[in-house]
C-alpha positions in Angstrom: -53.0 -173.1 -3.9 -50.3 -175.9 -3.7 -47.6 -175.7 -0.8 -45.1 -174.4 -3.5 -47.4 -171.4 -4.6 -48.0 -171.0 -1.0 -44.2 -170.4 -0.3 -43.7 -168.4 -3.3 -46.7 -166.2 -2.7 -45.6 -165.4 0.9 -42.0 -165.1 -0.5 -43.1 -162.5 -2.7 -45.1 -160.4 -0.6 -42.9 -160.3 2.6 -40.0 -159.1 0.5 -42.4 -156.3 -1.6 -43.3 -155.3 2.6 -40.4 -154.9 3.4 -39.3 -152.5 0.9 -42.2 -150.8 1.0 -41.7 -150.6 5.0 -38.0 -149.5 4.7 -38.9 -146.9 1.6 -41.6 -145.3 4.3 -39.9 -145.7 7.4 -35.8 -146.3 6.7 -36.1 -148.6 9.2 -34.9 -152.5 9.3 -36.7 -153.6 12.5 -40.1 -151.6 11.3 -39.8 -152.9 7.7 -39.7 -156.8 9.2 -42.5 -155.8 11.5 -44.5 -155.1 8.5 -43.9 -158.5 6.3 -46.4 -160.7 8.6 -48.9 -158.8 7.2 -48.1 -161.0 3.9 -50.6 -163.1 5.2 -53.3 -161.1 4.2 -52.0 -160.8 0.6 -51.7 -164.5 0.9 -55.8 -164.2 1.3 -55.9 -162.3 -1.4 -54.4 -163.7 -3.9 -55.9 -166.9 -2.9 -59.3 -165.2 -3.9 -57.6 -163.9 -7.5 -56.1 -167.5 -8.1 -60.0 -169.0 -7.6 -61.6 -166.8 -9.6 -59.4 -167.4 -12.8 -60.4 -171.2 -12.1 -63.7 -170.5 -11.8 -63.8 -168.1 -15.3 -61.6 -171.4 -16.4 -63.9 -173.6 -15.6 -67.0 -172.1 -16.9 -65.1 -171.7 -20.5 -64.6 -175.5 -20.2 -67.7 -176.0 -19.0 -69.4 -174.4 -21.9 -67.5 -176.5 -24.5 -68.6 -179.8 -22.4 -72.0 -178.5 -23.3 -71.5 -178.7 -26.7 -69.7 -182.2 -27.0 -73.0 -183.2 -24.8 -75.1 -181.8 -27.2 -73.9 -183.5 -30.1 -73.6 -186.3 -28.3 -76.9 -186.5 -27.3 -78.4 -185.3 -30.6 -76.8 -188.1 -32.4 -78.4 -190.6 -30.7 -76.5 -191.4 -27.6 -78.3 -191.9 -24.1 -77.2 -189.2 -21.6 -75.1 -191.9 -19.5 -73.5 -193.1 -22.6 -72.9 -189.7 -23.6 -71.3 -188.7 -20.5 -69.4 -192.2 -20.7 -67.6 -190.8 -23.8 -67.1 -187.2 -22.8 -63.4 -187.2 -21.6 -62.7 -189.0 -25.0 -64.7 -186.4 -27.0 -63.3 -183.6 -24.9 -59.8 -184.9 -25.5 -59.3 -183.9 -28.9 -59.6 -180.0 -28.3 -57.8 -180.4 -24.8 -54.7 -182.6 -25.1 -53.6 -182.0 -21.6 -54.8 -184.5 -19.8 -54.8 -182.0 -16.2 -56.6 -179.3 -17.7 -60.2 -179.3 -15.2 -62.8 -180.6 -17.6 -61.4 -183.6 -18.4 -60.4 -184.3 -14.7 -63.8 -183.7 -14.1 -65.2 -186.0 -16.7 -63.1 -189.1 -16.3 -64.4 -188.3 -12.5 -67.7 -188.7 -13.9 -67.5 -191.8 -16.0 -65.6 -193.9 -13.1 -68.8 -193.4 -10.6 -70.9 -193.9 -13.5 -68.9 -197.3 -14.0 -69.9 -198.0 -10.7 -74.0 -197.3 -11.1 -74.2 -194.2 -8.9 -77.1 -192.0 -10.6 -76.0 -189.1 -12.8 -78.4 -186.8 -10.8 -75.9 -187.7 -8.0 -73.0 -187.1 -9.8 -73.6 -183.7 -11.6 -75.3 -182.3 -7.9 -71.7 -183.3 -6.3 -70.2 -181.5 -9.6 -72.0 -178.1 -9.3 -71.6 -177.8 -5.7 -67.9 -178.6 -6.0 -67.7 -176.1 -8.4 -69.0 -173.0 -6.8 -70.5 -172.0 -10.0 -73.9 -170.5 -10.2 -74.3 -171.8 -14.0 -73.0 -174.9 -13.6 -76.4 -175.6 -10.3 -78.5 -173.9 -13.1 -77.7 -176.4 -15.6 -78.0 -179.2 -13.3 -81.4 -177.9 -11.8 -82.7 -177.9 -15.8 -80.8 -181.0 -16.6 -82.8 -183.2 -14.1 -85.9 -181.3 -14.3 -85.6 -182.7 -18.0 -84.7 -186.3 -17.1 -88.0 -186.5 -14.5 -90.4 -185.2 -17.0 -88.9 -186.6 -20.4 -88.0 -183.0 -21.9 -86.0 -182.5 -24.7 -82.1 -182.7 -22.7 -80.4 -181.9 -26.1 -82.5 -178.3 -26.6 -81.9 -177.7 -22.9 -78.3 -178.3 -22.7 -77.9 -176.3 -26.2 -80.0 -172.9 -24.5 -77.8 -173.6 -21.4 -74.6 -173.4 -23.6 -75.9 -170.0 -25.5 -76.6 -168.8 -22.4 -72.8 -169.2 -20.8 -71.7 -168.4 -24.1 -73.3 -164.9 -23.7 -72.2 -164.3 -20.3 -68.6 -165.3 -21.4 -68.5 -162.6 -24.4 -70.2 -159.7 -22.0 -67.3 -160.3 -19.8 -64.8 -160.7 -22.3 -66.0 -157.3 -23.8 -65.9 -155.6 -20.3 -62.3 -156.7 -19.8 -61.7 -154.9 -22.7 -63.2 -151.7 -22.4 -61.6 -151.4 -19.0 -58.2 -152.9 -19.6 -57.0 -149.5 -20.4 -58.0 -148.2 -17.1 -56.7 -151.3 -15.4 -52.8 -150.2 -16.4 -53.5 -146.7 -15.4 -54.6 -147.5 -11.9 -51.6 -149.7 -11.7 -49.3 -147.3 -12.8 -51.0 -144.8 -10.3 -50.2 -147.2 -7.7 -46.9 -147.6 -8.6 -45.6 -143.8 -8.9 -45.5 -142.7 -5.5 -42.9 -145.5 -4.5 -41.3 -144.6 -7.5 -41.0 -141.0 -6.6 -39.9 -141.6 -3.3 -37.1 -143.9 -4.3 -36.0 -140.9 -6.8 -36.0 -138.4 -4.7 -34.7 -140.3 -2.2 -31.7 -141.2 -4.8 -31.3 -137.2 -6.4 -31.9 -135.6 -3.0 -30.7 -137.7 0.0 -31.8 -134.6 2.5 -35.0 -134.1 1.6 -37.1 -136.7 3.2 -35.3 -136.4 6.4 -37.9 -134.7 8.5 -40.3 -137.8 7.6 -37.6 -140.2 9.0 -36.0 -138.3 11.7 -39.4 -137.0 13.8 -42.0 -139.0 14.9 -44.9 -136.3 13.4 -42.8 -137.3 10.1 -43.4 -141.1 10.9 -46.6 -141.0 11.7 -47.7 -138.8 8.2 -45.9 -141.5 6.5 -47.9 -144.2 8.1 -51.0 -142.2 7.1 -49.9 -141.8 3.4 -49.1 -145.3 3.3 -52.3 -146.4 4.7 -54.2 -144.4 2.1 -52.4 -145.5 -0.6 -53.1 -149.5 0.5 -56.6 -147.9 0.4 -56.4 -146.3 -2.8 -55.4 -149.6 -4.4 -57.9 -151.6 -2.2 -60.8 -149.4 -3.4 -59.2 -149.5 -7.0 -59.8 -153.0 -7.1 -63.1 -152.9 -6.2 -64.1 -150.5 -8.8 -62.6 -152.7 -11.7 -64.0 -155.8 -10.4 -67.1 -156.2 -12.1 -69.3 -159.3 -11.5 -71.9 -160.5 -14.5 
């Protein structure tokens, strides 16, 4: 997360606190007490923004398989295929800041300077994080020590992502529906508080005026952060 998302991020959040707090409590000093908990959204979005680079990354990760592939099955060495893989990868990705090609101009530079691709792609996969990316690496140089056939293996290794991609893909799909449902679950209580509120200024007096009022709206508010943590755990699913 750059200084700017950072910023933003905390921006967001403190402001959505605070008018959750004041919704809850119709209070100004209790609303600001809540928007230093922002920093714990802050955490969690962190997590969200890491795993879309990660699911990124693997997706570019299983087209550099293929360039490698081809490279290697046309004739190429693997360090000369690697040499040419930001060029090769730069025709289907024209941005030039896009991970993979980062990644391989990374690559060729300490290859241009005769550090060992064993080296090089262990750095890569633990930088990474990726659990496909230390298999590949594991079968890649098991491959380069005993003479195996590195275009077969990187090929299976490519399926194999490429599987893993589509049962994901498909799950995100099947549960997409229930994704905007839960949202909108989460969403309607401050909606009908807000309405009510509006139509019915009297109403929710007895919650703002008493303190057993106050304290069953910190309890509803604190199952409904709950509700939406537990929510979030259901729909993600890991493959």
């Amino acid at each position: 997360m750059s200084f700017r998302e950072y910023i933003v991020y905390l921006t967001v959040f403190s402001v959505s606190l605070f008018i959750i707090g004041y919704v809850f409590y119709k209070n100004i000093y209790v609303s600001l007490l809540l928007c230093p908990f922002s920093i714990f959204f802050i955490k969690y979005q962190k997590k969200n923004l890491i795993k879309k680079q990660k699911e990124l990354l693997k997706n570019q990760f299983r087209d550099m398989l293929y360039v490698l592939s081809a490279s290697i099955s046309a004739g190429r060495s693997v360090e000369k295929a690697f040499m040419s893989l930001a060029d090769d990868l730069s025709i289907e990705y024209k941005n030039k800041d896009e991970f993979i090609i980062r990644e391989s101009i990374y690559i060729r530079r300490r290859i241009c300077i005769n550090e060992s691709i064993e080296n090089i792609l262990r750095d890569f996969s633990t930088r990474s994080g990726l659990e496909d990316i230390k298999n590949f690496v594991s079968v890649f140089i098991s491959c380069k020590k005993t003479g195996g056939n590195m275009a077969l293996a990187i090929n299976e290794t490519s399926k194999v992502i490429s599987e893993k991609i589509k049962i994901i893909n498909d799950i995100n799909i099947s549960i997409s529906s229930r994704k905007l449902e839960i949202k909108i679950l989460n969403i309607m209580p401050f909606v009908l508080i807000i309405f009510i509120s509006l139509t019915s200024k009297d109403y929710f007096d007895p919650l703002y005026c008493t303190i057993i009022g106050r304290i069953a709206s910190t309890i509803a508010l604190i199952l409904l952060g709950l509700s939406n943590y537990l929510s979030y755990k259901i729909m993600n699913i890991e493959v």
